[in-house]
C-alpha positions, 0 to 999 in steps of 0.5 A: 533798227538798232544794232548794239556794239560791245568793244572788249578793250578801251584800246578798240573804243578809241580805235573807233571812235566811241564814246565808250565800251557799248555804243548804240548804231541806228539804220532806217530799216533793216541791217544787213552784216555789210551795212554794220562792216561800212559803219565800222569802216567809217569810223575808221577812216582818218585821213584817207582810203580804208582798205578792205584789209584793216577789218581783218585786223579785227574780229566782229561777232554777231550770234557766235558768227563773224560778219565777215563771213555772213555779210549778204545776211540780215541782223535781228534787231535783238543782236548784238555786235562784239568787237575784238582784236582778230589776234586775241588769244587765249 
């Protein structure tokens, strides 16, 4: 399965280490939300632990819902994932 990530700034495709605003991750068969979560955890990482907290500075949206919230589901292979900074305002 592929699952499409859009990065809305430049700031958050360096955060995680994209090559550029939308990146392409593979699973072998179906993705759940907390399968996409521990991808974005891994990139991450630098050098040591990642807490489960850092996530929260972040906002992943799938479908108008956040992952966060619907971790236990299974993501269609049409979704795409937006990645924003969880303070963005308006």
């Amino acid at each position: 399965m592929e699952v499409r990530i859009r990065y809305l700034s430049h700031e958050l495709v360096k955060s995680f280490g994209s090559s550029g605003k939308v990146e392409i991750i593979h699973f072998s068969g179906d993705a759940k939300c907390e399968d996409v979560l521990s991808k974005f955890k891994e990139k991450l990482k630098c050098n040591g632990e990642v807490s489960e907290r850092m996530l929260d500075a972040f906002v992943f949206i799938c479908g108008g819902r956040t992952l966060l919230t619907i971790r236990g589901e299974t993501l269609n292979s049409d979704c795409e994932v937006l990645v924003g900074y969880a303070d963005t305002g308006g």
